[in-house]
Steps between C-alpha positions, in 0.01 A plus 500: 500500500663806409561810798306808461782702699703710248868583593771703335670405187875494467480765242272709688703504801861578302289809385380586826834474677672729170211739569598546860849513439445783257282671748807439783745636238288785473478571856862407592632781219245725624609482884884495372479854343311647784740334689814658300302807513475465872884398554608787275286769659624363849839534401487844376318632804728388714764641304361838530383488810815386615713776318260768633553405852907533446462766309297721714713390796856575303389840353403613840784443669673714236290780494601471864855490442711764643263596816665636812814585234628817289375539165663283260613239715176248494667304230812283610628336144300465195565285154186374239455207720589581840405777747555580850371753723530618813258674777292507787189238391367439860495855597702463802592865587634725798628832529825596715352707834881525634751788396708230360664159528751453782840339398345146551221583217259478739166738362167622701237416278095553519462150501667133445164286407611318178883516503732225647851461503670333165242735277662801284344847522561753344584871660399791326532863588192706326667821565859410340456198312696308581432125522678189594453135588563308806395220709341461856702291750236570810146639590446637851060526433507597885761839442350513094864484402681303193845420479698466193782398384661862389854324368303343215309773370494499148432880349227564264568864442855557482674558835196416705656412861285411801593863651218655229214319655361699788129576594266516226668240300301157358571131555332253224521117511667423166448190282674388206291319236633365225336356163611289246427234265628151461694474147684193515395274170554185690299662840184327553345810659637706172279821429365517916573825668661488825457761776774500813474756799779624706580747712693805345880453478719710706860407509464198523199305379134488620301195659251296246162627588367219283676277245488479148113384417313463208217750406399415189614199204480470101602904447626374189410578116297236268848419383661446804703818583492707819169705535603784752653777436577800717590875331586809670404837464618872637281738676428614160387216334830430325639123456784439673747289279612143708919526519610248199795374733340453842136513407385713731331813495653809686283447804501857644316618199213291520117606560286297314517122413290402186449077593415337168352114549433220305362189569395162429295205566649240678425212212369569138168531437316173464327582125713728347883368605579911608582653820252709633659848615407832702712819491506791807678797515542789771676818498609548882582850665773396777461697790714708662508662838446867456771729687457869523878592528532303215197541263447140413 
């Protein structure tokens, strides 16, 4: 007796399974390019967002450069891929309430919240100008008095001796910050910029405020060379040419810092094989500290 129960032929089922697969093909291409799309997108917002952060943070500290110094004297050494700068980022200030220092550089201050022995301050006399470096050896909070250690100072305006820093005269807290980028072909890190903080040299070199770190990767070109670039201006507006020998620009003459980046993606994008790149640029003013005598 034949069954009245029909089932699937072979045929019909091949054609049914090729059917689905077509429709998984479909589906599986679909969620691949959203996912590539996805991927891609990810990458280049992090990039930016990423850049921004160091960028903002970089370009603020050297608009802040030379605070709590004379005019001209933010800016430490300079070349097209490395600057540092110098100044008083944490505004840590006093002012000298004594007629002067005695012979063992002791000086009456307003108040010692914020400084502590091993930092470098800087002394500045706004009715002279004149402007040195030197570094605590004690605090006495109880007295408000700072020691310092007067056979090191290192003069920022010619001459400058402890002797010229009575009653009137400002103490700054100040940091060296240097930034750079990592060159080296064979460097796995090549293209990050590096940020290192010290305190200001006097004779002899300041303590690391905080070592070398890594603000920001893949500052490099869709080709592969180094994306930052740092140019230097006048108070005028004028480029200031970078020495051929040393590389360096004459530091005393800088006021403005034009920072030119370029960056990339950290891998290719998925679809088209190409880096994916963002470019920012800043023209920074460097502050000075304004001195009447001397009309900075």
């Amino acid at each position: 007796m034949r069954s009245s129960e029909n089932g699937f032929t072979l045929i019909e089922f091949l054609l049914s399974t090729v059917v689905l697969l077509v429709v998984l093909s479909i589906a599986l291409g679909f969620f691949s390019r959203n996912q590539a799309i996805y991927t891609n997108e990810r990458a280049t917002l992090d990039m930016v967002q990423d850049l921004r952060t160091a960028f903002d943070r970089f370009t603020g500290e050297i608009r802040m450069a030379g605070a709590g110094l004379p005019g001209y004297h933010g800016v430490v050494s300079g070349t097209s891929t490395t600057l540092i700068v110098r100044g008083d980022y944490n505004n840590t200030s006093t002012i000298i309430s004594s007629a002067g220092p005695n012979t063992g550089g002791v000086f009456s201050v307003g108040a010692t919240t914020g400084f502590t022995p091993g930092q470098t301050i800087s002394l500045l006399n706004t009715n002279t100008g004149a402007a040195a470096l030197v570094s605590i050896t004690a605090i006495d909070s109880a007295l408000n008095r700072i020691t310092v250690n007067s056979f090191g100072l290192a003069p920022i305006t010619s001459g400058a001796q402890i002797g010229d820093f009575g009653a009137g005269s400002l103490i700054n807290v100040i940091e060296r910050r240097t930034y750079a980028i990592k060159t080296g072909d064979t460097d796995p890190d090549r293209g990050a910029i590096t940020r290192t903080v010290v305190y200001e040299n006097t004779l002899s070199p300041g303590a690391t405020v905080s070592a070398e770190e890594i603000i920001a990767r893949n500052v490099l070109t869709p080709e592969g060379t180094i994306g930052l670039t740092f140019t230097y201006l006048d108070a005028s507006g004028n480029a200031l040419s970078v020495d051929p020998d040393s590389g360096l620009v004459d530091a005393s003459l800088v006021a403005k810092v034009q920072i030119g980046i370029r960056a990339r993606t950290a891998s290719p994008d998925i679809g088209t094989g190409n880096f994916r790149t963002v470019n920012m640029t800043a023209l920074v003013q460097v502050r000075g500290q304004y001195i009447p005598a001397v009309g900075f």
